[in-house]
Biopython code that builds the backbone (N, CA, C, O; Angstrom):
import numpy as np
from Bio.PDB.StructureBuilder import StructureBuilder

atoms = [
    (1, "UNK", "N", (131.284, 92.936, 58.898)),
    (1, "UNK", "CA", (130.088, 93.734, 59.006)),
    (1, "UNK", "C", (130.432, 95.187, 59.339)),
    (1, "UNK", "O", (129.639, 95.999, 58.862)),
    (2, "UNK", "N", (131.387, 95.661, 60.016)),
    (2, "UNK", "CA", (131.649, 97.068, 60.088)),
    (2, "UNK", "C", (131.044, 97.691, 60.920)),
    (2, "UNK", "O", (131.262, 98.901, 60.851)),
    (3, "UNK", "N", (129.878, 97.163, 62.244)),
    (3, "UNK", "CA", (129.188, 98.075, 62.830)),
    (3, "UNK", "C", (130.230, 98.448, 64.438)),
    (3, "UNK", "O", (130.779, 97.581, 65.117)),
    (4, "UNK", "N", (130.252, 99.817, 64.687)),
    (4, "UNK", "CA", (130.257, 100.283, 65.919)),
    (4, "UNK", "C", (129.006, 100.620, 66.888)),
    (4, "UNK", "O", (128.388, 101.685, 66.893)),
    (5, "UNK", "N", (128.801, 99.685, 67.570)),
    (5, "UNK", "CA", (127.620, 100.433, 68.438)),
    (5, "UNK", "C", (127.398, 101.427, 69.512)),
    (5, "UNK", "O", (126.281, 101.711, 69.945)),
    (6, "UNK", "N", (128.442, 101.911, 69.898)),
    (6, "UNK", "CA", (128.877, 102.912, 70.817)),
    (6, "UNK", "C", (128.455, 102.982, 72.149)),
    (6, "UNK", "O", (128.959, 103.639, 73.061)),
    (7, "UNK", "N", (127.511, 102.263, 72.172)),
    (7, "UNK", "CA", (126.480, 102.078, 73.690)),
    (7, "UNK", "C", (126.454, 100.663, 74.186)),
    (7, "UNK", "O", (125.367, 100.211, 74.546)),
    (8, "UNK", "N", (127.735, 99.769, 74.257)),
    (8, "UNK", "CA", (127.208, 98.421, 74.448)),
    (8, "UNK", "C", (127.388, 98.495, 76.085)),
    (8, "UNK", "O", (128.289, 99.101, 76.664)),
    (9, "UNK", "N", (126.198, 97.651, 76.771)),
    (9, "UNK", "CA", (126.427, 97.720, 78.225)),
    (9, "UNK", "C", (125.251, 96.491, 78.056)),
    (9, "UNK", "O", (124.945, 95.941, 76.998)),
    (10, "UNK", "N", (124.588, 96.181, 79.636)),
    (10, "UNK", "CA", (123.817, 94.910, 79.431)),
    (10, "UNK", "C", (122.291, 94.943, 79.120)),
    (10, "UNK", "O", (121.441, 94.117, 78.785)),
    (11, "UNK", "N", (122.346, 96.564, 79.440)),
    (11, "UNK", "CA", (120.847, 96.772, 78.916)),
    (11, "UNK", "C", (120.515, 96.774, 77.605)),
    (11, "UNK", "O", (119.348, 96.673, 77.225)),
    (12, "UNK", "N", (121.734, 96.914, 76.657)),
    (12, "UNK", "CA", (121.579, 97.091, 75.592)),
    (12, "UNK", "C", (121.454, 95.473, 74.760)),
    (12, "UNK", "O", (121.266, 95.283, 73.558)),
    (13, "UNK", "N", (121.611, 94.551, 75.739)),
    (13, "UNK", "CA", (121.256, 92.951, 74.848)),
    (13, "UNK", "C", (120.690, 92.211, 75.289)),
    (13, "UNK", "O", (120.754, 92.185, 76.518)),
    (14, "UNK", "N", (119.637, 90.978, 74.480)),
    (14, "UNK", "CA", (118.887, 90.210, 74.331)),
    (14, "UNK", "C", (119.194, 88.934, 74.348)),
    (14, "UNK", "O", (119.897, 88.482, 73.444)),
    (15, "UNK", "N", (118.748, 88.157, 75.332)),
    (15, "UNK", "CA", (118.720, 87.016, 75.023)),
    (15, "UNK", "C", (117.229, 85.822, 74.242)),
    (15, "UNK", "O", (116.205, 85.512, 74.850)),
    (16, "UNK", "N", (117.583, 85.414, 72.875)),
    (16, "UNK", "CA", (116.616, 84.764, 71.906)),
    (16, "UNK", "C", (115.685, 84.182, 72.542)),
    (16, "UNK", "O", (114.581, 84.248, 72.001)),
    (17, "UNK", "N", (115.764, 83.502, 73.741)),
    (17, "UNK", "CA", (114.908, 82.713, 74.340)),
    (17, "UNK", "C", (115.459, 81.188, 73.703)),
    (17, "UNK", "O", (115.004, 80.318, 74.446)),
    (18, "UNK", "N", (115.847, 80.894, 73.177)),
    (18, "UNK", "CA", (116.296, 79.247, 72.156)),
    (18, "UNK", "C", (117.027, 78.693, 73.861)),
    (18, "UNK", "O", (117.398, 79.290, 74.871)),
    (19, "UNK", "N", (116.933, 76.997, 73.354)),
    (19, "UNK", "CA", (117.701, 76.167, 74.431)),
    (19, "UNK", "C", (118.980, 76.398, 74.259)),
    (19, "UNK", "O", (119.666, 76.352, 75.280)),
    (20, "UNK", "N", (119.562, 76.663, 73.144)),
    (20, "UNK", "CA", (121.265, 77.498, 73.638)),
    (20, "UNK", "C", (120.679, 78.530, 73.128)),
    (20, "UNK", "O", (120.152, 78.665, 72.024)),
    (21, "UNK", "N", (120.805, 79.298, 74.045)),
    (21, "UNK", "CA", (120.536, 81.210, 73.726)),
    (21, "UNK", "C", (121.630, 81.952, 73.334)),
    (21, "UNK", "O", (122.756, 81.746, 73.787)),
    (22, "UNK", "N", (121.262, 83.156, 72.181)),
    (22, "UNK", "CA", (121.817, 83.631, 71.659)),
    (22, "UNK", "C", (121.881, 85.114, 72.005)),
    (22, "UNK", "O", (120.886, 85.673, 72.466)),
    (23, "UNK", "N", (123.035, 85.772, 71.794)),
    (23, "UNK", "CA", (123.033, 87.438, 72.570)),
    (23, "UNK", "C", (122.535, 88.007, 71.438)),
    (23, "UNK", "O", (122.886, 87.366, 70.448)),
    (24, "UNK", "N", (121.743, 89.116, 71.141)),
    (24, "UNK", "CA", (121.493, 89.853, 70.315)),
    (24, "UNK", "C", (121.924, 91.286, 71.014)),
    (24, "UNK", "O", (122.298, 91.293, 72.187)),
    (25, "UNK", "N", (121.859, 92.399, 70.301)),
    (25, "UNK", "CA", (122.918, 93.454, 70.646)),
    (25, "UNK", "C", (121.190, 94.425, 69.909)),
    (25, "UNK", "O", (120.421, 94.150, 68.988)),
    (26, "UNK", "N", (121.240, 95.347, 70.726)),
    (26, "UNK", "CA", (119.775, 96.338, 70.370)),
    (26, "UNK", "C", (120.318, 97.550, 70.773)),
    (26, "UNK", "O", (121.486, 97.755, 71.105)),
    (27, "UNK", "N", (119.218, 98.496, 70.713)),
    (27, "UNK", "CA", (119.141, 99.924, 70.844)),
    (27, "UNK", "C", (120.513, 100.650, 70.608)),
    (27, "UNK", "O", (121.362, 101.057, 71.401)),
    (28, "UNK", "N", (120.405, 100.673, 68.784)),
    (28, "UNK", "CA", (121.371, 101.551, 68.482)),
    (28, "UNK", "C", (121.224, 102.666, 68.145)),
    (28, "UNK", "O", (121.667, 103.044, 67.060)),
    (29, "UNK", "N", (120.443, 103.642, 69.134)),
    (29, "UNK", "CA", (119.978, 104.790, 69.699)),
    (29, "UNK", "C", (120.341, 105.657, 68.333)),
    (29, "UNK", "O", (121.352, 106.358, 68.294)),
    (30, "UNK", "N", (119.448, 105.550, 67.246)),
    (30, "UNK", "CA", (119.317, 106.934, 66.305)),
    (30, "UNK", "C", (119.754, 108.034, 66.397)),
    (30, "UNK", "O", (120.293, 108.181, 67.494)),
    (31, "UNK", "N", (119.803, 109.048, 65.680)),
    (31, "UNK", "CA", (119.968, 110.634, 66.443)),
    (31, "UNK", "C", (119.135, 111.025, 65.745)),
    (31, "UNK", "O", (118.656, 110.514, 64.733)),
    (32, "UNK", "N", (118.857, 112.190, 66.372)),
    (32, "UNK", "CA", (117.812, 113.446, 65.888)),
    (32, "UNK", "C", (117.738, 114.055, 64.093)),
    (32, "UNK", "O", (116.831, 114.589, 63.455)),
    (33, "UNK", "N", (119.343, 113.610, 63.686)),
    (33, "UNK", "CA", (119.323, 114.060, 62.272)),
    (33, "UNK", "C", (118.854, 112.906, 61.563)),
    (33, "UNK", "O", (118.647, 112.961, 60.350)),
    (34, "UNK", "N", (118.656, 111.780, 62.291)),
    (34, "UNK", "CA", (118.092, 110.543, 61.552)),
    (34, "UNK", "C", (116.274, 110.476, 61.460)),
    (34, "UNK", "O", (115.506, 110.173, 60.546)),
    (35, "UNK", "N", (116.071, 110.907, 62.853)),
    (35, "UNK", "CA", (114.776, 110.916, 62.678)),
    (35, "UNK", "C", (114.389, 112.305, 61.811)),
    (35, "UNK", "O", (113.541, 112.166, 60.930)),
    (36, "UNK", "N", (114.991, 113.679, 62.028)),
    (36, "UNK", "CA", (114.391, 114.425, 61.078)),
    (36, "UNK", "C", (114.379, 113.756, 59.364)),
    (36, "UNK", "O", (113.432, 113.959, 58.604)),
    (37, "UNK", "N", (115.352, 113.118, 59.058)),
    (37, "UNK", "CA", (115.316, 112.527, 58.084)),
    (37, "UNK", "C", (113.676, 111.660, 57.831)),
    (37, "UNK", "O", (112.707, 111.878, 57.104)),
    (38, "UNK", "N", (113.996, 110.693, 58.779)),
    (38, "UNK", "CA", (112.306, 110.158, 58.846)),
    (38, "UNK", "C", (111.510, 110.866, 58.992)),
    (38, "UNK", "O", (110.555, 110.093, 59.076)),
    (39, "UNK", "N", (111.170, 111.693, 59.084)),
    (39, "UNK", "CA", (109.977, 112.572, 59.330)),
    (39, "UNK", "C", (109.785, 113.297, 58.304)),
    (39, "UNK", "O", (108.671, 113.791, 58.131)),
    (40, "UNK", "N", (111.107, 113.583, 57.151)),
    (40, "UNK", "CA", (110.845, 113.911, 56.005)),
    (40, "UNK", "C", (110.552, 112.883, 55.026)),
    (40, "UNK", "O", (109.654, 113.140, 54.224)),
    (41, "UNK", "N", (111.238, 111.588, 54.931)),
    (41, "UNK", "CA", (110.631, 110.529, 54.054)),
    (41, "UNK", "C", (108.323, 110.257, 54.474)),
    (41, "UNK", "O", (107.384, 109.951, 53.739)),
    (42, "UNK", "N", (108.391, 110.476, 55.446)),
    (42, "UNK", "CA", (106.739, 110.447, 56.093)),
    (42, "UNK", "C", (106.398, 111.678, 55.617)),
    (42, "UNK", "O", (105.168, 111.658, 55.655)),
    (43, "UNK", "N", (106.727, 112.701, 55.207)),
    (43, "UNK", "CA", (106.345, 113.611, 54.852)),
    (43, "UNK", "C", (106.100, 113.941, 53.198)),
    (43, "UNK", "O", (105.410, 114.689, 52.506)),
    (44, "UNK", "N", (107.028, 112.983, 53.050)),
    (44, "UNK", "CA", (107.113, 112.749, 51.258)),
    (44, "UNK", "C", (105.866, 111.908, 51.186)),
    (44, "UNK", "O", (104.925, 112.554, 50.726)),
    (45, "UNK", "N", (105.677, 111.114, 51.386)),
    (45, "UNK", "CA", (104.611, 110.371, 51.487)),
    (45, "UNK", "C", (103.145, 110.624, 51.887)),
    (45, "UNK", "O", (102.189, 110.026, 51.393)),
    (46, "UNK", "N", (103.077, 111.526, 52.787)),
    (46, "UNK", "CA", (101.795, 111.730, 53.073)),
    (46, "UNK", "C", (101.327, 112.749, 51.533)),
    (46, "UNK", "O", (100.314, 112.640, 50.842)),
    (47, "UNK", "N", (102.517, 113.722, 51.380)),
    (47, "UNK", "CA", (102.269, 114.508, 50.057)),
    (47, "UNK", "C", (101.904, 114.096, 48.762)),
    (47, "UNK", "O", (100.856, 114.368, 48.176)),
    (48, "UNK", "N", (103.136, 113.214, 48.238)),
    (48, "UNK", "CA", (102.986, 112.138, 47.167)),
    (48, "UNK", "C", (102.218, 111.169, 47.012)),
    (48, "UNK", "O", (101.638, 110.954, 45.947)),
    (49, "UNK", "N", (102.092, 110.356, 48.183)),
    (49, "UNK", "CA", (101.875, 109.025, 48.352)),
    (49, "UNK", "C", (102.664, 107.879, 47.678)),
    (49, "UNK", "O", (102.197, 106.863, 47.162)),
    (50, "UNK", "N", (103.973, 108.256, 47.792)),
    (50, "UNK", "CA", (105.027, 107.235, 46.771)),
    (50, "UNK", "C", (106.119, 107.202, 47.992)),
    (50, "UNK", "O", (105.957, 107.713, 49.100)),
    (51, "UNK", "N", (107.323, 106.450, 47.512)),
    (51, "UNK", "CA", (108.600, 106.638, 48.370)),
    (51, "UNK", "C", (108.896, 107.923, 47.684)),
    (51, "UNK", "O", (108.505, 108.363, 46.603)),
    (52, "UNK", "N", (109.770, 108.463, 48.688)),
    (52, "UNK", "CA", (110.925, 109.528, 48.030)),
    (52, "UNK", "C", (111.894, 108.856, 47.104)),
    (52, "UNK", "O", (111.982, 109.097, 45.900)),
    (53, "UNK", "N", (112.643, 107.952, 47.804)),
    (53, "UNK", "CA", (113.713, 107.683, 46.608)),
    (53, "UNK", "C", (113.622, 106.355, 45.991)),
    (53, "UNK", "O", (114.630, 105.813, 45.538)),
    (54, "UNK", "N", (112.560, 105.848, 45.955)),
    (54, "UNK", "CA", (112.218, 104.784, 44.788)),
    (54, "UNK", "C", (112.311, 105.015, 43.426)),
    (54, "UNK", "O", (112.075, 106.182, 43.111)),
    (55, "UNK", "N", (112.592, 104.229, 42.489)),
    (55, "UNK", "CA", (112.696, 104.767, 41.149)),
    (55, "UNK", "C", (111.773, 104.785, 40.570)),
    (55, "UNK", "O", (111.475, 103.598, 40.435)),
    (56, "UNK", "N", (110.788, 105.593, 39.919)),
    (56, "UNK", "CA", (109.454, 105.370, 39.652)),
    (56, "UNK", "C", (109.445, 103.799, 38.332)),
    (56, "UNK", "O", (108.672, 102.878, 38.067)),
    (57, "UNK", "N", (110.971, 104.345, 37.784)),
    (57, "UNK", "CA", (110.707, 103.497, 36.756)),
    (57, "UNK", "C", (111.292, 101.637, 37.149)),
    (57, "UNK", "O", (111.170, 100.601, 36.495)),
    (58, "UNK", "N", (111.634, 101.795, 37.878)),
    (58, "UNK", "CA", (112.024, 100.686, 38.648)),
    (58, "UNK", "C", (111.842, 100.552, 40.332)),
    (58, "UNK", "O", (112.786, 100.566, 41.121)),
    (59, "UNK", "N", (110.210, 100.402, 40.750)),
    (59, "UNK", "CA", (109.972, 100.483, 42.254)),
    (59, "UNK", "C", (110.543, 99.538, 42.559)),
    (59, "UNK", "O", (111.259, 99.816, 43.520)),
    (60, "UNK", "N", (110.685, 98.027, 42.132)),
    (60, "UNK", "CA", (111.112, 96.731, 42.864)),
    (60, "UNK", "C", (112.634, 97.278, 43.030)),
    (60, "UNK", "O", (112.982, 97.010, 44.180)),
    (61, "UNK", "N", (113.525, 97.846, 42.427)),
    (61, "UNK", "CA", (114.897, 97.276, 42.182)),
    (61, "UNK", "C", (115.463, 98.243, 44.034)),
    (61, "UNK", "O", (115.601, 99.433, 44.318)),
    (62, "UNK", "N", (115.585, 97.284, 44.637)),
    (62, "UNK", "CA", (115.955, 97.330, 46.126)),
    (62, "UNK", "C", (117.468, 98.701, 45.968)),
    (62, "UNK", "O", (117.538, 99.828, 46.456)),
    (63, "UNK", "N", (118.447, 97.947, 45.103)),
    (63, "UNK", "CA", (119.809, 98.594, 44.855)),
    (63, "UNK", "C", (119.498, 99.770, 44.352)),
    (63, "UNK", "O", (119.747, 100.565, 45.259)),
    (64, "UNK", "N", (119.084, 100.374, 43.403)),
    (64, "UNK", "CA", (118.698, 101.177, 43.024)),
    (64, "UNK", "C", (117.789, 102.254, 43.405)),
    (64, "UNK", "O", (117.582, 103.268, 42.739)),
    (65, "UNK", "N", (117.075, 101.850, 44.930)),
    (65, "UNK", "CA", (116.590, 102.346, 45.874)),
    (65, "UNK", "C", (117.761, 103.369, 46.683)),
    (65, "UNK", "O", (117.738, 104.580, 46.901)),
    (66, "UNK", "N", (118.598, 102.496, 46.958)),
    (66, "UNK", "CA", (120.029, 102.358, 47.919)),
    (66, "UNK", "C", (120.381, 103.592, 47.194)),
    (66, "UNK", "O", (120.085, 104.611, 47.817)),
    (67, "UNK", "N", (120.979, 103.789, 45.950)),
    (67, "UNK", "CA", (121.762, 104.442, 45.377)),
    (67, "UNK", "C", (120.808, 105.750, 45.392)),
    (67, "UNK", "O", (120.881, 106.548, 46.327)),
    (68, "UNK", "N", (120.222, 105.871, 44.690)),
    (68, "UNK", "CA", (119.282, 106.789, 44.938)),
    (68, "UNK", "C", (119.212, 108.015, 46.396)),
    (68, "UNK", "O", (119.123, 109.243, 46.369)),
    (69, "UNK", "N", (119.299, 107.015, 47.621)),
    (69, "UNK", "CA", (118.754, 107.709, 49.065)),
    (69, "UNK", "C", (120.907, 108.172, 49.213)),
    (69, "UNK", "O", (121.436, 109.140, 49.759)),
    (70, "UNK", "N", (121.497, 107.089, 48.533)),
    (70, "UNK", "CA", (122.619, 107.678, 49.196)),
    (70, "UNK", "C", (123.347, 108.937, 48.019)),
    (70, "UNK", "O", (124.493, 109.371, 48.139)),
    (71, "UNK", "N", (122.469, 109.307, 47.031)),
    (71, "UNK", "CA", (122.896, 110.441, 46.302)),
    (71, "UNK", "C", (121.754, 111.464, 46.175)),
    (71, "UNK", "O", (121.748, 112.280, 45.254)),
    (72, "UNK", "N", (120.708, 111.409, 47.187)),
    (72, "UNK", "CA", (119.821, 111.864, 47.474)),
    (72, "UNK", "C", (118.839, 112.318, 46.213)),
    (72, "UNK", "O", (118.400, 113.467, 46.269)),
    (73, "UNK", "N", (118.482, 111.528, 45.128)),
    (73, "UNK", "CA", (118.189, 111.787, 44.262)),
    (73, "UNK", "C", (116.637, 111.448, 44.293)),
    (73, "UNK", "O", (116.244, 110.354, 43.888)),
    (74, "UNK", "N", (115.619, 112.572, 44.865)),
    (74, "UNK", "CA", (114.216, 112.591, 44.798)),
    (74, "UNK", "C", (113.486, 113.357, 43.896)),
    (74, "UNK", "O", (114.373, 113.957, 43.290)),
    (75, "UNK", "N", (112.414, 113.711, 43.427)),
    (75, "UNK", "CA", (111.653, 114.590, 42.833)),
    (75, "UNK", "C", (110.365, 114.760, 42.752)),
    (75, "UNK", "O", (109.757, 113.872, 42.155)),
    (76, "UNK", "N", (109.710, 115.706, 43.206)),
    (76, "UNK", "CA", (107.930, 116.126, 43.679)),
    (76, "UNK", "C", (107.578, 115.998, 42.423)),
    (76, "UNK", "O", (108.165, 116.707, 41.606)),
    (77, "UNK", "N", (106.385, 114.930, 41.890)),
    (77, "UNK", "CA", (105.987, 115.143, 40.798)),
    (77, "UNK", "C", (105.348, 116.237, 40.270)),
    (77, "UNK", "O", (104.929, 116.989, 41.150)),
    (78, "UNK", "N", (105.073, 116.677, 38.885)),
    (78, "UNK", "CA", (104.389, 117.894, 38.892)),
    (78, "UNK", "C", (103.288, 117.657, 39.041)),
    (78, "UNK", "O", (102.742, 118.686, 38.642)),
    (79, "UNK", "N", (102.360, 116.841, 39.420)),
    (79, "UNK", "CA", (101.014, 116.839, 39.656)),
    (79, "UNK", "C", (100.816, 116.887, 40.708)),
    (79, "UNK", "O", (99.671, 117.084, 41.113)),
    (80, "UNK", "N", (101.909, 116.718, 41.578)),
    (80, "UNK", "CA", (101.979, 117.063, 43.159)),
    (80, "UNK", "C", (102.148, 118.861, 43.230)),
    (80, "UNK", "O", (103.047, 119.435, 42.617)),
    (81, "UNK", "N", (101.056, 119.642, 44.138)),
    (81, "UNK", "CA", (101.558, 120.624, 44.322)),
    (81, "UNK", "C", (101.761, 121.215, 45.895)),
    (81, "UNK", "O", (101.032, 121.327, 46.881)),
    (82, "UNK", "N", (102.810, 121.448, 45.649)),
    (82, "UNK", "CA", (103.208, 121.980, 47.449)),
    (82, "UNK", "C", (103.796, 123.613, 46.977)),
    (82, "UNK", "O", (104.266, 124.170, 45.984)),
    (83, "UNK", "N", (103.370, 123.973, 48.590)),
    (83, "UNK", "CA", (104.222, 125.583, 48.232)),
    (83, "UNK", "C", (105.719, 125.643, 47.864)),
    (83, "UNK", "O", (106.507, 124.745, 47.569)),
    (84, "UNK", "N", (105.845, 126.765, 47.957)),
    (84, "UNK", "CA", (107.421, 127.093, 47.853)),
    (84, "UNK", "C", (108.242, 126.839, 49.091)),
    (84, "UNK", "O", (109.452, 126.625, 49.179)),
    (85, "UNK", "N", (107.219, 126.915, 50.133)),
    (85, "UNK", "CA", (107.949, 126.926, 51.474)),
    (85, "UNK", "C", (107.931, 125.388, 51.959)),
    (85, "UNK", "O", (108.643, 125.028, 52.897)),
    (86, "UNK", "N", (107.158, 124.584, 51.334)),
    (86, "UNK", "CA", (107.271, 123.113, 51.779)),
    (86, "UNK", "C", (108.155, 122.180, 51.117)),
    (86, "UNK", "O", (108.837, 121.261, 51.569)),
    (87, "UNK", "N", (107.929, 122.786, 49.511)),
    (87, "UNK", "CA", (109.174, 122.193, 48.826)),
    (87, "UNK", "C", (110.984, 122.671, 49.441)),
    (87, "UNK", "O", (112.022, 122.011, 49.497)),
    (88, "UNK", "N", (110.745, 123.706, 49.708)),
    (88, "UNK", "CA", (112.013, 123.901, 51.105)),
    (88, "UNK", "C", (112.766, 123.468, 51.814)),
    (88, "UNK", "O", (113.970, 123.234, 51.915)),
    (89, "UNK", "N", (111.227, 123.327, 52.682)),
    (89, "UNK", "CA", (111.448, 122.335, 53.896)),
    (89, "UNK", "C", (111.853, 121.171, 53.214)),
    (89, "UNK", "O", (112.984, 121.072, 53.691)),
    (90, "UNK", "N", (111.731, 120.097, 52.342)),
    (90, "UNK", "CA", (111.548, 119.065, 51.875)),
    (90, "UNK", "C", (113.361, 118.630, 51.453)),
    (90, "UNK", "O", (114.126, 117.682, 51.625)),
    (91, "UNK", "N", (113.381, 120.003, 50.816)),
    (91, "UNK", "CA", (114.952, 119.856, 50.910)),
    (91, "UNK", "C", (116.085, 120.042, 51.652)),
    (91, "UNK", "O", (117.206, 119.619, 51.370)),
    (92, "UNK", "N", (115.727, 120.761, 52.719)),
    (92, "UNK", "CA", (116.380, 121.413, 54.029)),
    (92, "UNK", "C", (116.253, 119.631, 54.663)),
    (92, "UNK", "O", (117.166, 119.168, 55.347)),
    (93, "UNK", "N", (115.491, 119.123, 54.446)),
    (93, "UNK", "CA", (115.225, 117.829, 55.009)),
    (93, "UNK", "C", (115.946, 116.709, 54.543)),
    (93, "UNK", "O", (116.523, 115.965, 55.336)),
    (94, "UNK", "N", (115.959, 116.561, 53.552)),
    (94, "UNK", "CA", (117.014, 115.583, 52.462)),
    (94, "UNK", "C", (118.086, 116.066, 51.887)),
    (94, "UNK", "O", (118.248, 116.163, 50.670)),
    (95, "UNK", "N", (119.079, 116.478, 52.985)),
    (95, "UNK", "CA", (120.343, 116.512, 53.052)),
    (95, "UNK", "C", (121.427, 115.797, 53.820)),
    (95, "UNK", "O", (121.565, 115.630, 55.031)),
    (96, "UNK", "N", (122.371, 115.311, 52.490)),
    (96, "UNK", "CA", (122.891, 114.359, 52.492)),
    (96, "UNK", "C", (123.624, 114.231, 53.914)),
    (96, "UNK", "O", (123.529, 113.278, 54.688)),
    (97, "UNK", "N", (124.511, 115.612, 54.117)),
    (97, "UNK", "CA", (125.453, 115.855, 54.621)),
    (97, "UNK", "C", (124.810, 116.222, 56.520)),
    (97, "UNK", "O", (124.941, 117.446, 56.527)),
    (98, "UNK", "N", (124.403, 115.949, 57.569)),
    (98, "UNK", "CA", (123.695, 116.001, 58.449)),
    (98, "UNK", "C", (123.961, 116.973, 59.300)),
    (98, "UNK", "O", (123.164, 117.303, 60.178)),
    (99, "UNK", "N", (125.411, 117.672, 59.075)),
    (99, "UNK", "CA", (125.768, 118.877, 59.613)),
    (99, "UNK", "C", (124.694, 119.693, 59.320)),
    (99, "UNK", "O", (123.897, 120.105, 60.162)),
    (100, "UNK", "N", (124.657, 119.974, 57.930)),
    (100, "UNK", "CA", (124.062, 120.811, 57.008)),
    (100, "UNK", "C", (122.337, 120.441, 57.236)),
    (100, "UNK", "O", (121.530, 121.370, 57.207)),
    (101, "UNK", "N", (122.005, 119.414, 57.398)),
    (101, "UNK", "CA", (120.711, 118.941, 57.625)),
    (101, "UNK", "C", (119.544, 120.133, 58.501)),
    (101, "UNK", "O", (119.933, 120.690, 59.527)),
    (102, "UNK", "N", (118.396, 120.348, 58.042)),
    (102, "UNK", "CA", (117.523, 120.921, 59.359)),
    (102, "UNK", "C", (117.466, 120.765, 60.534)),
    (102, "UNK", "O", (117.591, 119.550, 60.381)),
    (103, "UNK", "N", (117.382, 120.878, 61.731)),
    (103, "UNK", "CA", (117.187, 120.263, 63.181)),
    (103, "UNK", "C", (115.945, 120.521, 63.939)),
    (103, "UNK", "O", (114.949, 121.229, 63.788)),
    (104, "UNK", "N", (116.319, 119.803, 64.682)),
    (104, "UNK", "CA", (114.565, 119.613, 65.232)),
    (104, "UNK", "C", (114.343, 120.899, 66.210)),
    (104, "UNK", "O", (113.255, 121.078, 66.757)),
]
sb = StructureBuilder()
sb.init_structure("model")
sb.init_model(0)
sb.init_chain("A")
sb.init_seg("    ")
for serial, (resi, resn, name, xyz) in enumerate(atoms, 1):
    if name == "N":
        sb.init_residue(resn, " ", resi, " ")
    sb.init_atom(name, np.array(xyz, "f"), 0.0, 1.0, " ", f" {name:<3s}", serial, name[0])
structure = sb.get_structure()
C-alpha cells in the first residue's frame, strides 16, 4: 500500500467496536495546498455544475477520472462564462505542482 502517515500516536487510532477489535489508523491531517485544491474543485462546480476533471465524454470511467486530475486536464465550457480574473484564479488553483499552487 505505500502509505506514510507521519502523525501516528494514540489519538490518531480507532478501535471498530467488533468482538475482536480492529485498529484503524485516522486523521491524516491534509494540508492547506490540499484543501485550496478542494475549494477549487467546489468552486468548479458551483460555476459549471459538473466535476472539473470528469470526462464529459466518459463521466462513469473512474480511471480516466484519475488520469485526468493527475495531468490536470480541465476545461470551462464555453457556455460557462466567468471573468478573466476567475478563470485565473481557477488555474492558480489547479496546479499540479503545490509549491507553485495558490495559498490560502
Amino acid at each position: 500500500m505505500q502509505v506514510c502517515h507521519r502523525d501516528f500516536e494514540l489519538e490518531n487510532t480507532l478501535l471498530d467496536g467488533s468482538q475482536a477489535p480492529r485498529l484503524k489508523i485516522c486523521d491524516f491531517g491534509y494540508s492547506k495546498v490540499a484543501d485550496v485544491w478542494s475549494c477549487g474543485v467546489t468552486l468548479y462546480i458551483m460555476l459549471v455544475g459538473a466535476y472539473s476533471f470528469e470526462d464529459p465524454d466518459e463521466p462513469k470511467n473512474f480511471w480516466r477520472t484519475i488520469q485526468r486530475v493527475l495531468n490536470v486536464q480541465y476545461s470551462i465550457p464555453d457556455y460557462v462564462h466567468v471573468s478573466p480574473e476567475c478563470g485565473h484564479l481557477i488555474s492558480r488553483i489547479f496546479e499540479a505542482d503545490p509549491a507553485k499552487r495558490i495559498t490560502i
